[in-house]
gemmi code that builds the backbone of each chain (N, CA, C; Angstrom):
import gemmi

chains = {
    "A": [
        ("UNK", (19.110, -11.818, -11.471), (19.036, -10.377, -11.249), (19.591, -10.022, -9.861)),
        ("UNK", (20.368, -9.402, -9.805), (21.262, -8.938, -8.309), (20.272, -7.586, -7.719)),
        ("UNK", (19.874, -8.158, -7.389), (18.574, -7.005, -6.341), (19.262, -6.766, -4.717)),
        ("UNK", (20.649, -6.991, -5.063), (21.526, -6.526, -3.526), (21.508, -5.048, -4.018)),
        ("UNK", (21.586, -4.337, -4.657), (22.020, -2.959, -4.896), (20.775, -2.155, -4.446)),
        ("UNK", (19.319, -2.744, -3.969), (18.068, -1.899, -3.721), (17.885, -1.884, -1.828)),
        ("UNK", (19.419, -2.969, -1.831), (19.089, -3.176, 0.274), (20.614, -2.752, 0.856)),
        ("UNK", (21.253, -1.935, -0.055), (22.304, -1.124, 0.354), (22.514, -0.382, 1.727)),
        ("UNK", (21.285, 0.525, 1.398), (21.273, 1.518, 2.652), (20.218, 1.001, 3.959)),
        ("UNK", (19.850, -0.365, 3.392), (18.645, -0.774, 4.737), (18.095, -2.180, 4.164)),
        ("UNK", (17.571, -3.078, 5.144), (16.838, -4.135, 4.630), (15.637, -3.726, 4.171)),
        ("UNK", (15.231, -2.629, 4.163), (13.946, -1.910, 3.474), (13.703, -0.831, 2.655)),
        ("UNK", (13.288, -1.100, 1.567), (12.844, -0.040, 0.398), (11.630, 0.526, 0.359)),
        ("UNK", (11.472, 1.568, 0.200), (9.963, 1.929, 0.014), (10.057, 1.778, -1.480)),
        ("UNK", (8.550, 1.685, -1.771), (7.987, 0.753, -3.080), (6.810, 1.667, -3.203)),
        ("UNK", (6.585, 2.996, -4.213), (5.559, 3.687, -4.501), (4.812, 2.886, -5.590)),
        ("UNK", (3.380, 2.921, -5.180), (2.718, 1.501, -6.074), (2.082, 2.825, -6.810)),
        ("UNK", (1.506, 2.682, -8.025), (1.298, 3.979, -9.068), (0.024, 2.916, -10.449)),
        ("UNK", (-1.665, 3.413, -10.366), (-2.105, 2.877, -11.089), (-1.582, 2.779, -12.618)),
        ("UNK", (-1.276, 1.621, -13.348), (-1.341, 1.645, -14.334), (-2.082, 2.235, -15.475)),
        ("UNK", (-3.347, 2.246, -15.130), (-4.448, 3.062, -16.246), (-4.072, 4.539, -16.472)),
        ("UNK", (-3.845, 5.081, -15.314), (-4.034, 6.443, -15.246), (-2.563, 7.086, -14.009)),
        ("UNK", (-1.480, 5.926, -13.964), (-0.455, 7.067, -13.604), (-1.249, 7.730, -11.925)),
        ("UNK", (-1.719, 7.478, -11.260), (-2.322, 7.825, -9.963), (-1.285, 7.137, -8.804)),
        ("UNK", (-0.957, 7.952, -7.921), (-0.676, 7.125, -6.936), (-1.207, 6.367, -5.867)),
        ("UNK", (-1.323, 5.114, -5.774), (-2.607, 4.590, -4.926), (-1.952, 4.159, -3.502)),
        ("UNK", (-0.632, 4.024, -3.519), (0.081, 3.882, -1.989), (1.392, 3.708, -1.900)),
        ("UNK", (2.145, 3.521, -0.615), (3.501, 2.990, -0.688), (3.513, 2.469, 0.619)),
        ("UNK", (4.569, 1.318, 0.330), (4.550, 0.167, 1.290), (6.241, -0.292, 0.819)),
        ("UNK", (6.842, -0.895, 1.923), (8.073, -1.262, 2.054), (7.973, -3.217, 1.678)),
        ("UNK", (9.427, -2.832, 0.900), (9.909, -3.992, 0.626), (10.808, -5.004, 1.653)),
        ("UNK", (11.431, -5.533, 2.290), (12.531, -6.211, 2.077), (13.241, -7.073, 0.798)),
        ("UNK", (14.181, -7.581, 1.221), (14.652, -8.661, -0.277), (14.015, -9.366, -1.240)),
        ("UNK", (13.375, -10.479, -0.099), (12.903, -11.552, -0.153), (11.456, -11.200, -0.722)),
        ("UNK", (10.517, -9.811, 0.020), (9.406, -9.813, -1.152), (9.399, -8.808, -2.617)),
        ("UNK", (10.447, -8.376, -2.425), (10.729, -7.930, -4.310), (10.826, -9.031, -4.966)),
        ("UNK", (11.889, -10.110, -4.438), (12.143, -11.365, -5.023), (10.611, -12.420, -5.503)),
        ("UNK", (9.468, -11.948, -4.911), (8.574, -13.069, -4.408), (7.216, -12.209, -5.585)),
        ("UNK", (7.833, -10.641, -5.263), (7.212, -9.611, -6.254), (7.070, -10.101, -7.861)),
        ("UNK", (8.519, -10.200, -8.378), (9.279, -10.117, -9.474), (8.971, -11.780, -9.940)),
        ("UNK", (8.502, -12.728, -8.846), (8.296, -14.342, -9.186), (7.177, -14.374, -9.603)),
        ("UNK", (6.075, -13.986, -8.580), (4.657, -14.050, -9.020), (4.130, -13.159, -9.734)),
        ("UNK", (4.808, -11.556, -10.132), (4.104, -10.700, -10.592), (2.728, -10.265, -10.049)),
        ("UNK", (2.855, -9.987, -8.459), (1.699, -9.648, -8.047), (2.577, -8.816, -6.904)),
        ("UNK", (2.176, -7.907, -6.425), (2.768, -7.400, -4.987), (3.119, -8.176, -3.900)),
        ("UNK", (4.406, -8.253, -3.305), (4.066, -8.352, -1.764), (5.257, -7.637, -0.875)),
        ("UNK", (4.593, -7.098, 0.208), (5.280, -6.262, 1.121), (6.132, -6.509, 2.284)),
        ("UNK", (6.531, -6.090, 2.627), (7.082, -6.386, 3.846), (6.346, -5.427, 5.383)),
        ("UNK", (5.300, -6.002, 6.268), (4.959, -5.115, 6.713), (5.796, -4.817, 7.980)),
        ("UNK", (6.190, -3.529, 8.368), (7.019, -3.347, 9.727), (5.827, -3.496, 11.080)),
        ("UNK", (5.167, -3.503, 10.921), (4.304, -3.357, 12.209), (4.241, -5.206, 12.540)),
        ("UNK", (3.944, -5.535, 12.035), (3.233, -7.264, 11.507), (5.218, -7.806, 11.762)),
        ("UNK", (5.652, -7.048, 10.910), (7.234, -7.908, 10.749), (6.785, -9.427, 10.142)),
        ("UNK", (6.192, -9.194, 8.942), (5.754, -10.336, 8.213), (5.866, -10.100, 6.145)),
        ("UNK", (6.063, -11.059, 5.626), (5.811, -10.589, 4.540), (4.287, -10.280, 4.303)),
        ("UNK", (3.740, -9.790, 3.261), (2.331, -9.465, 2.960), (1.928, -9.399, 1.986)),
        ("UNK", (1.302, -10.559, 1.309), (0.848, -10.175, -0.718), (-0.260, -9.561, -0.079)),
        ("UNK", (-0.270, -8.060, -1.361), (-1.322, -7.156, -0.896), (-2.535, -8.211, -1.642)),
        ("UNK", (-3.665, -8.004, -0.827), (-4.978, -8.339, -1.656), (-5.387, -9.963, -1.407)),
        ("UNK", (-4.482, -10.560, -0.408), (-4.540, -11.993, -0.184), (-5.821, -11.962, 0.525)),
        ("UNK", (-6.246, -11.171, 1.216), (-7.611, -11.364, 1.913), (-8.501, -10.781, 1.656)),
        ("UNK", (-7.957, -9.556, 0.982), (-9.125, -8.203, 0.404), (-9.767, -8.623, -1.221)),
        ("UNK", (-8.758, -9.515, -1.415), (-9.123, -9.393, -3.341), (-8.387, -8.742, -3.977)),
        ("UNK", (-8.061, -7.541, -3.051), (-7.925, -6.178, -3.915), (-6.395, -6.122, -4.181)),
        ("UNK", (-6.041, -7.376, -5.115), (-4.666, -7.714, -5.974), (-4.222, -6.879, -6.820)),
        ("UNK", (-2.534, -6.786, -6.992), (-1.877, -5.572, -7.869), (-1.337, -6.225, -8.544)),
        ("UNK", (-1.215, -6.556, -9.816), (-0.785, -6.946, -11.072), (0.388, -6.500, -11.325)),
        ("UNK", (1.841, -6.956, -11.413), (2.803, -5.826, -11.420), (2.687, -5.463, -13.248)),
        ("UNK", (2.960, -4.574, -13.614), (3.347, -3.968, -14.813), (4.371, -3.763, -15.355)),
        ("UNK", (5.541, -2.836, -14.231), (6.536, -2.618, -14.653), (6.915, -1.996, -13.406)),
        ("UNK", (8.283, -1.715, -12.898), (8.982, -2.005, -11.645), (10.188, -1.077, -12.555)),
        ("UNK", (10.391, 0.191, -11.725), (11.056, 1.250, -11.766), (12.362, 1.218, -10.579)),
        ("UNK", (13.608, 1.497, -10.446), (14.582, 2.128, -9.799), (14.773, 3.219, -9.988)),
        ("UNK", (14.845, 4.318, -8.570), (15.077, 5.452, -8.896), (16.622, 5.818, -8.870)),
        ("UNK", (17.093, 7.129, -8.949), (18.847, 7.807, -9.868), (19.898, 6.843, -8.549)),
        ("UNK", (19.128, 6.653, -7.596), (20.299, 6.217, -6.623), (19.808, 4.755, -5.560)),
        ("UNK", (18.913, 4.026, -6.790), (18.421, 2.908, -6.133), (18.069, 2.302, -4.536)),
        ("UNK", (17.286, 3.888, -4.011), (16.883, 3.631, -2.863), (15.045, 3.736, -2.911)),
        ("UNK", (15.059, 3.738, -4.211), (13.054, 4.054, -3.728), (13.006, 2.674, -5.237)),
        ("UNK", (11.380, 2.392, -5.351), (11.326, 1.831, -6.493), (9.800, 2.037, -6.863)),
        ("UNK", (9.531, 2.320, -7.833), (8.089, 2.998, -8.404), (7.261, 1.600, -9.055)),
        ("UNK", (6.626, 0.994, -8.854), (5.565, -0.451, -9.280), (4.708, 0.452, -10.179)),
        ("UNK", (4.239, -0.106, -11.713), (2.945, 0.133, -11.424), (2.255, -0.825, -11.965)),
        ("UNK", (1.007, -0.922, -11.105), (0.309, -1.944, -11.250), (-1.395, -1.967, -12.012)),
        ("UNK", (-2.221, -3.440, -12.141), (-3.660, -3.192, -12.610), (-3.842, -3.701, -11.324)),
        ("UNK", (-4.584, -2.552, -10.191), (-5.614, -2.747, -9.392), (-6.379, -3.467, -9.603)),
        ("UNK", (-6.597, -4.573, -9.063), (-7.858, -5.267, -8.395), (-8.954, -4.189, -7.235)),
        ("UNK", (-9.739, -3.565, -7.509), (-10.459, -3.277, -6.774), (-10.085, -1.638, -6.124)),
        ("UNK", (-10.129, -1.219, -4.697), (-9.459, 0.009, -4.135), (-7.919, -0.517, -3.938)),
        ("UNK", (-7.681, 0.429, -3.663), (-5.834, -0.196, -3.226), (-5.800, -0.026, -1.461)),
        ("UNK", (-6.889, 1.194, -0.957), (-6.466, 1.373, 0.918), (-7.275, 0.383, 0.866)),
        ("UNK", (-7.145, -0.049, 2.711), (-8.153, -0.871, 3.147), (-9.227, 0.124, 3.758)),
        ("UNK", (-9.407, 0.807, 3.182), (-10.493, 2.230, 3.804), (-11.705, 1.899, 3.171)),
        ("UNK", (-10.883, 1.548, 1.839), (-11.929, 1.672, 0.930), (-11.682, 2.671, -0.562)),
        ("UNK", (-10.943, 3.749, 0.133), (-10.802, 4.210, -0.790), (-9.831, 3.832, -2.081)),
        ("UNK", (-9.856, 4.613, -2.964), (-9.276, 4.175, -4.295), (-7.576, 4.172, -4.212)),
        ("UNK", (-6.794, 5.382, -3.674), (-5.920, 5.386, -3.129), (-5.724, 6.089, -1.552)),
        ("UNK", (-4.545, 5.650, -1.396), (-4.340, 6.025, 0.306), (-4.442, 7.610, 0.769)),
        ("UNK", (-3.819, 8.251, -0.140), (-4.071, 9.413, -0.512), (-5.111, 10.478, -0.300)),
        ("UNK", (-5.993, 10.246, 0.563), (-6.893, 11.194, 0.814), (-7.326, 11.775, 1.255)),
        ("UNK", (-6.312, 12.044, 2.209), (-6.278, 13.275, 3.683), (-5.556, 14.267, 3.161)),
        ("UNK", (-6.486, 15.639, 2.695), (-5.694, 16.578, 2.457), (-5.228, 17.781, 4.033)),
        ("UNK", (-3.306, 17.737, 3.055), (-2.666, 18.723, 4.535), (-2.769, 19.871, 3.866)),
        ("UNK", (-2.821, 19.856, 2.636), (-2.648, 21.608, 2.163), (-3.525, 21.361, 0.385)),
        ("UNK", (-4.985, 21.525, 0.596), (-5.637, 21.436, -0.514), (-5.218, 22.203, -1.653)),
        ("UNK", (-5.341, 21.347, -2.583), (-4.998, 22.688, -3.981), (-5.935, 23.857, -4.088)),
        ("UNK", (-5.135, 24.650, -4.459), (-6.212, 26.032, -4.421), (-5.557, 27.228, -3.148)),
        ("UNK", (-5.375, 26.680, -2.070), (-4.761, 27.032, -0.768), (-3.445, 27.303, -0.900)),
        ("UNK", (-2.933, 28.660, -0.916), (-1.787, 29.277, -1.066), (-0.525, 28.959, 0.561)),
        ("UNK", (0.207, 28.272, -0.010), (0.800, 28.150, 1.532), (1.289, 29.161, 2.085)),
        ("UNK", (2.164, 29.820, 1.192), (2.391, 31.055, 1.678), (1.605, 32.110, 1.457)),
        ("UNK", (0.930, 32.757, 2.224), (-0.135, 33.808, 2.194), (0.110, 35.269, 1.931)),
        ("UNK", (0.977, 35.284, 0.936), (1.621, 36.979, 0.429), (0.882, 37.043, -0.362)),
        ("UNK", (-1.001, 37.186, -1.168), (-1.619, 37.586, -1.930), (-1.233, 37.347, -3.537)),
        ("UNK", (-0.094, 36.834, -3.547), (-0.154, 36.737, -4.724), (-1.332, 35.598, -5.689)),
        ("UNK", (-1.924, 36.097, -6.727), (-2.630, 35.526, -7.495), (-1.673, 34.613, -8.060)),
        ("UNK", (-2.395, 32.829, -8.619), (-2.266, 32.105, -9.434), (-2.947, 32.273, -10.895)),
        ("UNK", (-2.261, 32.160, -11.374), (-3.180, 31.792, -12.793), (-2.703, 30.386, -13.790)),
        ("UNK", (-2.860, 29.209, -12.997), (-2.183, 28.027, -13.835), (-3.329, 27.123, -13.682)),
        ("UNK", (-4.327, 27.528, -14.575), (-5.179, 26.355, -14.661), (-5.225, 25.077, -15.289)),
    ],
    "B": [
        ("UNK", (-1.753, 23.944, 12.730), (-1.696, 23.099, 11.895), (-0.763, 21.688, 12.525)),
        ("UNK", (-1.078, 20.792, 13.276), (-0.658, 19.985, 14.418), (0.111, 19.246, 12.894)),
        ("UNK", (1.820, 19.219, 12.972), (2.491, 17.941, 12.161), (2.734, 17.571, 13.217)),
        ("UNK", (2.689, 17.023, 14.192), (3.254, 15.831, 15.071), (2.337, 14.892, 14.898)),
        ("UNK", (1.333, 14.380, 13.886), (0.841, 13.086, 13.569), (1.832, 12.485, 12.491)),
        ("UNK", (1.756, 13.210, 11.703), (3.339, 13.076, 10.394), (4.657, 12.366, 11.149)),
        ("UNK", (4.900, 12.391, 12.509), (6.354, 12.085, 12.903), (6.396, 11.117, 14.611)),
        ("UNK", (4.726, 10.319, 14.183), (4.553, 9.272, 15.518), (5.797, 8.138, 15.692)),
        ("UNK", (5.784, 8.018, 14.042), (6.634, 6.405, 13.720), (8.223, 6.795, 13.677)),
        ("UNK", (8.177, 8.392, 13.933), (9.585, 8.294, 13.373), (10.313, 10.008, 12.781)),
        ("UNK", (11.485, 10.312, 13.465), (11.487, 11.877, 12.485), (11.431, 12.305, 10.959)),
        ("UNK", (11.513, 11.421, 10.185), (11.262, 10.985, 8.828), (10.296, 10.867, 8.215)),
        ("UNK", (9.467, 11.387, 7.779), (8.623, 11.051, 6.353), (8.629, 10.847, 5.032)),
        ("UNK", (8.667, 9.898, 4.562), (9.028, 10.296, 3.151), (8.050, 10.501, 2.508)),
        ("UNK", (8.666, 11.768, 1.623), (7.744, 12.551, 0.688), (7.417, 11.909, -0.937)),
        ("UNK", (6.813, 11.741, -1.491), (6.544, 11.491, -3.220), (6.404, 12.263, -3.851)),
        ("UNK", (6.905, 13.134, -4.700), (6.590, 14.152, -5.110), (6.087, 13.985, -6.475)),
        ("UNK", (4.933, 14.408, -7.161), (4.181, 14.020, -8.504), (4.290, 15.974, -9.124)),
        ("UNK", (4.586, 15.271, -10.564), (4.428, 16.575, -11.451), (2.674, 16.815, -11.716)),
        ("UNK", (2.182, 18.356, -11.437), (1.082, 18.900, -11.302), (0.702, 19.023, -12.639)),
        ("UNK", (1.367, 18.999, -13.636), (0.830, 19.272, -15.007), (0.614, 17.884, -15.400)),
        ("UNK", (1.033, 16.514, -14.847), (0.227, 15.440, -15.431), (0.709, 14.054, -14.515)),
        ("UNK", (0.779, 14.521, -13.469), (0.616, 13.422, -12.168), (1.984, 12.239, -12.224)),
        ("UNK", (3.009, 12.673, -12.855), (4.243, 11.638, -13.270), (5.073, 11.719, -11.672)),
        ("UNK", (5.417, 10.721, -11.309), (6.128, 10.624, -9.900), (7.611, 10.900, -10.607)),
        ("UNK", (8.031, 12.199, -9.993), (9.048, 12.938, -10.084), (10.300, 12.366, -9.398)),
        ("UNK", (10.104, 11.863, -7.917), (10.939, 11.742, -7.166), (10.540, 11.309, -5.265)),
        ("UNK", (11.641, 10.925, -4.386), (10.738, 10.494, -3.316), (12.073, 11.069, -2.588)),
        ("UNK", (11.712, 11.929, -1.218), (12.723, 12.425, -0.932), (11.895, 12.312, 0.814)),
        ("UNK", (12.456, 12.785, 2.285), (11.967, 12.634, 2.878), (11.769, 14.127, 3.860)),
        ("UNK", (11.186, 14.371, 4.843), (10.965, 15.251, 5.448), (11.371, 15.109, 6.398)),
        ("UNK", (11.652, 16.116, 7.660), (11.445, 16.023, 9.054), (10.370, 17.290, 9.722)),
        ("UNK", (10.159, 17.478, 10.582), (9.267, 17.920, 10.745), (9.759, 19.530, 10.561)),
        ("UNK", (10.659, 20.036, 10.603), (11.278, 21.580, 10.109), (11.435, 22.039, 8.985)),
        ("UNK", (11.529, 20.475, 8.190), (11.449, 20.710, 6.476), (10.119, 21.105, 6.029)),
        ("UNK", (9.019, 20.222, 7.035), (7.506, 20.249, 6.069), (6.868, 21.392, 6.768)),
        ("UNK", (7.682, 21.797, 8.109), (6.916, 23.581, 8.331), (7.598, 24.474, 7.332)),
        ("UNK", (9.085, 23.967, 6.938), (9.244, 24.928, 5.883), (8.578, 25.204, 4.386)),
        ("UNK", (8.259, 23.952, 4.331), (7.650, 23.718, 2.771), (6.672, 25.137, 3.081)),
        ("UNK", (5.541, 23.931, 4.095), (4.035, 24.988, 4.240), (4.124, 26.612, 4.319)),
        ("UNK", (5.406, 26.832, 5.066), (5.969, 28.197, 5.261), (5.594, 29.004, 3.960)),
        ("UNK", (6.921, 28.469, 3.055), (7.316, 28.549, 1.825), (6.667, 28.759, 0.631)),
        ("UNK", (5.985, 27.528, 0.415), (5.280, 26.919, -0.545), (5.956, 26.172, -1.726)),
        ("UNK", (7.088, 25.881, -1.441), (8.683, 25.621, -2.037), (9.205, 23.952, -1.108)),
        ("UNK", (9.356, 23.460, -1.825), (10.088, 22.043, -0.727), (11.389, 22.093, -0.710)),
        ("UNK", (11.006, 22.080, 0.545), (12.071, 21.437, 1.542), (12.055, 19.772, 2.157)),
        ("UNK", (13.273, 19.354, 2.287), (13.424, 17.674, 2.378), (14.317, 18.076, 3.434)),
        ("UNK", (15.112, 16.705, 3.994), (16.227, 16.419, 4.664), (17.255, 15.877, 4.326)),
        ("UNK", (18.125, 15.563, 4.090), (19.031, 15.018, 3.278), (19.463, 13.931, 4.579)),
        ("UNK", (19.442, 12.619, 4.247), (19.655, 11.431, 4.902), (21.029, 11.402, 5.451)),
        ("UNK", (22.258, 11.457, 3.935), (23.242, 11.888, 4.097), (24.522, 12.824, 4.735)),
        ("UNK", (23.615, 14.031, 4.237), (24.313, 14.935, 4.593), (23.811, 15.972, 6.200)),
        ("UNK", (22.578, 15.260, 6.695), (21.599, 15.423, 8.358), (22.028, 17.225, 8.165)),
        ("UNK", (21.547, 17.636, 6.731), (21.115, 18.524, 7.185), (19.673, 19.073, 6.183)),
        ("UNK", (18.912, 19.869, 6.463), (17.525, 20.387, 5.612), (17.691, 20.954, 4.053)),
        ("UNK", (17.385, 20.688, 3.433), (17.803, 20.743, 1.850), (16.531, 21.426, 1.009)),
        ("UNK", (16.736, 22.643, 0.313), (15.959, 23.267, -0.438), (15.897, 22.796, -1.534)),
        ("UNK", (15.021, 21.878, -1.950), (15.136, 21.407, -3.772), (15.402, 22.535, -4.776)),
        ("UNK", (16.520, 22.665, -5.534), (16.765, 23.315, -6.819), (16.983, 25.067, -5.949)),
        ("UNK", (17.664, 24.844, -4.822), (18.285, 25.651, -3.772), (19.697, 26.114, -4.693)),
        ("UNK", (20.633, 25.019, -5.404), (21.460, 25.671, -6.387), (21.475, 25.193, -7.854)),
        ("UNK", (20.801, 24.492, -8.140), (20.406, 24.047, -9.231), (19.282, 25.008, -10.297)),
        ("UNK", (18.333, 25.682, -9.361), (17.267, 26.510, -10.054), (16.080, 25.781, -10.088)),
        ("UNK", (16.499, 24.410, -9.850), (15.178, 22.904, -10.099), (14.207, 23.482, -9.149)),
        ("UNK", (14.019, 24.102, -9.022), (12.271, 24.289, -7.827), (11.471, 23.994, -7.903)),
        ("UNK", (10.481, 23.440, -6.942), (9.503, 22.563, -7.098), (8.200, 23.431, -6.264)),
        ("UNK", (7.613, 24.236, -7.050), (6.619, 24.894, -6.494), (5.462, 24.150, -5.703)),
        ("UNK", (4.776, 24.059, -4.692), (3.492, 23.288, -4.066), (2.279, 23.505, -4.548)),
        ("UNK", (1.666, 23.000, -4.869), (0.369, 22.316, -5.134), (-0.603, 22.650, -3.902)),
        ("UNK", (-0.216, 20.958, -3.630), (-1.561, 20.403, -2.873), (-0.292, 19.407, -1.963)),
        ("UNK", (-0.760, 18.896, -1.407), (-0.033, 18.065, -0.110), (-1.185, 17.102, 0.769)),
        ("UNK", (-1.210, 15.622, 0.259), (-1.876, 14.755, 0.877), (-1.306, 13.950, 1.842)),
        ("UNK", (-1.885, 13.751, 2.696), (-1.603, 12.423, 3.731), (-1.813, 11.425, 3.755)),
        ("UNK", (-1.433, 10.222, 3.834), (-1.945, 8.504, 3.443), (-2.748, 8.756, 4.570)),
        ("UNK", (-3.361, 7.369, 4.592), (-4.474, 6.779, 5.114), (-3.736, 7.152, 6.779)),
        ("UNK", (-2.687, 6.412, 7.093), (-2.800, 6.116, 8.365), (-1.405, 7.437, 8.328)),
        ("UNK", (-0.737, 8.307, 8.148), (-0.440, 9.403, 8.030), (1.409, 8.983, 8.439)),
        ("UNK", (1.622, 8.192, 7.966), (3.452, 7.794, 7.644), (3.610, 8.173, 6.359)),
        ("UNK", (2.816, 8.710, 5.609), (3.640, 9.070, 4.126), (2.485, 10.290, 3.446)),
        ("UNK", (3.604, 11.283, 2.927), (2.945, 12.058, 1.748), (3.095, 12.184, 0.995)),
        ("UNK", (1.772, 13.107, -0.112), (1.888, 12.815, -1.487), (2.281, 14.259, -1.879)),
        ("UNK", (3.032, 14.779, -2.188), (3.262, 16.269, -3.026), (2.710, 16.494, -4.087)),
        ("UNK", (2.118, 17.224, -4.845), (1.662, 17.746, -6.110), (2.451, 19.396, -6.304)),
        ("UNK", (3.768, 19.426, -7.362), (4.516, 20.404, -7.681), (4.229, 21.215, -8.828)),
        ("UNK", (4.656, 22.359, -9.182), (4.788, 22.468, -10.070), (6.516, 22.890, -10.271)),
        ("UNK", (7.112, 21.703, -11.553), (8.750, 21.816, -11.432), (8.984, 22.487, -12.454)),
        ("UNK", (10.369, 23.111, -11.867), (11.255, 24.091, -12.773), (12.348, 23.243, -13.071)),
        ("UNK", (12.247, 22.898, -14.517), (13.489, 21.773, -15.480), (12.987, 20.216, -14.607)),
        ("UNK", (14.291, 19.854, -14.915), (14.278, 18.214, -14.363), (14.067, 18.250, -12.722)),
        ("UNK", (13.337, 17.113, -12.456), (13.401, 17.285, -10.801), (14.615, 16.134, -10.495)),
        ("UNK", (16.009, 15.418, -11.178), (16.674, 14.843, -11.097), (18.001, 14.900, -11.364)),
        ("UNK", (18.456, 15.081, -10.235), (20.059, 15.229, -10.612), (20.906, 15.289, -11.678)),
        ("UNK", (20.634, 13.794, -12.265), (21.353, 13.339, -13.190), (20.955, 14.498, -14.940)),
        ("UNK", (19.821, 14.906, -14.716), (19.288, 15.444, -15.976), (17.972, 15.086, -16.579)),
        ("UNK", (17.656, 13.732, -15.896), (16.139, 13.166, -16.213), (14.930, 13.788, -15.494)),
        ("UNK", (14.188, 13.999, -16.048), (12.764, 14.277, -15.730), (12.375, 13.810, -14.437)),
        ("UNK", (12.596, 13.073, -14.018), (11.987, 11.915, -13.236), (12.864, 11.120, -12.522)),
        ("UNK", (13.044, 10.975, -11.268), (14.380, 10.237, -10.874), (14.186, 8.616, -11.239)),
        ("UNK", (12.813, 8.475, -11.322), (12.740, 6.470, -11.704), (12.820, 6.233, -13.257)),
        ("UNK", (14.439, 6.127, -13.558), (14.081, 5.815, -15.283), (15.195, 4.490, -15.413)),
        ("UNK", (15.076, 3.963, -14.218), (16.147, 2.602, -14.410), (15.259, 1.560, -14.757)),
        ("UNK", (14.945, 0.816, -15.458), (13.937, -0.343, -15.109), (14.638, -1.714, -14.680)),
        ("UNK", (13.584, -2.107, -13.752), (14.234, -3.421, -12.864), (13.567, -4.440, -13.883)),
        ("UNK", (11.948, -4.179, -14.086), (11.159, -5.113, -14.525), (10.393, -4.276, -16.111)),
        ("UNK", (10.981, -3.771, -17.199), (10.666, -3.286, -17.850), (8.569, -3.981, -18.295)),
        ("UNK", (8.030, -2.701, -18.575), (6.454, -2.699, -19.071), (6.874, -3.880, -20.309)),
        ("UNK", (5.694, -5.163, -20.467), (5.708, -6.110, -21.500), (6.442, -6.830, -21.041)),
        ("UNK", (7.561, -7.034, -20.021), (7.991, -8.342, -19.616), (7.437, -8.840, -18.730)),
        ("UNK", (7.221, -10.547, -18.862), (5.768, -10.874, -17.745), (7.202, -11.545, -16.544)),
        ("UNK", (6.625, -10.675, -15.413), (7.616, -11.441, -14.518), (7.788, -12.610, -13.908)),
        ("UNK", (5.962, -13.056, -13.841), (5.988, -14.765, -13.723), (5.722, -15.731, -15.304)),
        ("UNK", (6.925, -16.267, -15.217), (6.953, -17.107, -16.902), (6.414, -18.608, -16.403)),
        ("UNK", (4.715, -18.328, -16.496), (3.916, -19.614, -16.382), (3.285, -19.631, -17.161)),
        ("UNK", (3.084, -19.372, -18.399), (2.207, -19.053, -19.459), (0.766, -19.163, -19.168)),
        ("UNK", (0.533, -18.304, -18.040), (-1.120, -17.932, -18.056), (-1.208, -16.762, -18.223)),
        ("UNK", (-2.414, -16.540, -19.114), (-3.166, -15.404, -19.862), (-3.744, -14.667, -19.132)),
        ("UNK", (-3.226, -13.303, -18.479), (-4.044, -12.422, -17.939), (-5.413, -11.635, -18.560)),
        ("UNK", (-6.485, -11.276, -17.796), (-7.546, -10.730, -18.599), (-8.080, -9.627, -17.657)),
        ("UNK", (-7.615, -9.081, -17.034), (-7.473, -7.917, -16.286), (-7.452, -6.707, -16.928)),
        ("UNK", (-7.865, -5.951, -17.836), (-8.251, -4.742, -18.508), (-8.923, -3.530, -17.881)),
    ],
}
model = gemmi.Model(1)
for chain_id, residues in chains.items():
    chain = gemmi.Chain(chain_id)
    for i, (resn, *xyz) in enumerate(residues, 1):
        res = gemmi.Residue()
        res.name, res.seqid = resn, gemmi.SeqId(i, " ")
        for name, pos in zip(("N", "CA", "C"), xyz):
            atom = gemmi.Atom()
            atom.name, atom.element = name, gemmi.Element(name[0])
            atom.pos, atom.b_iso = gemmi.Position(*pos), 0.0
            res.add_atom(atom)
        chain.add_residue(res)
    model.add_chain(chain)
structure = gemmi.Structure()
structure.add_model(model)
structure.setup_entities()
């Protein structure tokens, strides 16, 4: 499989990880080559972390392992969508996904011209 | 509404954008910090275009608009989650969804060791 076409524009891809059960997004974390390659071998996640500048199978210390499922390219093979069976939460927070700092809650009109919603 | 936590690591954020009528990851596009005061402005996204370094209105000539939701922050605040509501395809090409390439299609096991997963 020629996985040169996903490190075109950078030695790094972002990799949106997306629960399998329920289609949720639980995080995103960057690839290099070598751990898509290591991804796609073991069928389990692993990252490339920029801070660390290390590879990283998610869940090697937490438990909290991602099962790959199925492994998406997006229209111009710069992003790639995983989704996986969670082992456990996916942040190291704790929580279920990373996802849980709201900047603009639903319900909260960003633009504030009165207009009513009605899309329940 | 302080975004200079959004742009510690970098003028870039990349955005995920999920369809509001049933949570499908639409597309991943990125921000700078003039795009995501415009969004909030708006209530309409705005991205940056990597390419073309300049601020880009989604479905600006297309009609594709991607109305706002809700707008989450990851854990440690390098990435957000969009919740839209879209007008037609949110993808260039004509697809729903910009991830419809598969690298690792659902039912193919990517490690061929013949052990039996039981992960349900």
């Amino acid at each position: 499989m020629d996985l040169d076409i996903y490190f075109r524009k950078g030695p790094l891809i972002p990799a949106i990880v997306i629960d399998a059960a329920d289609g949720e997004v639980l995080m995103l974390a960057y690839m290099n080559r070598e751990s898509l390659a290591k991804t796609l071998e073991t069928g389990y996640t692993w990252f490339y972390s920029r801070s660390r500048q290390a590879l990283w199978n998610k869940g090697a210390t937490s438990g909290h392992v991602q099962r790959v499922v199925s492994i998406y390219g997006d229209c111009d093979d710069d992003t790639l969508l995983i989704q996986v069976e969670q082992t456990g939460p996916a942040c190291h927070t704790g929580n279920r996904s990373c996802f849980f700092k709201p900047l603009l809650p639903p319900g909260i009109e960003p633009h504030q011209n009165g207009k009513e919603d009605d899309l329940s």
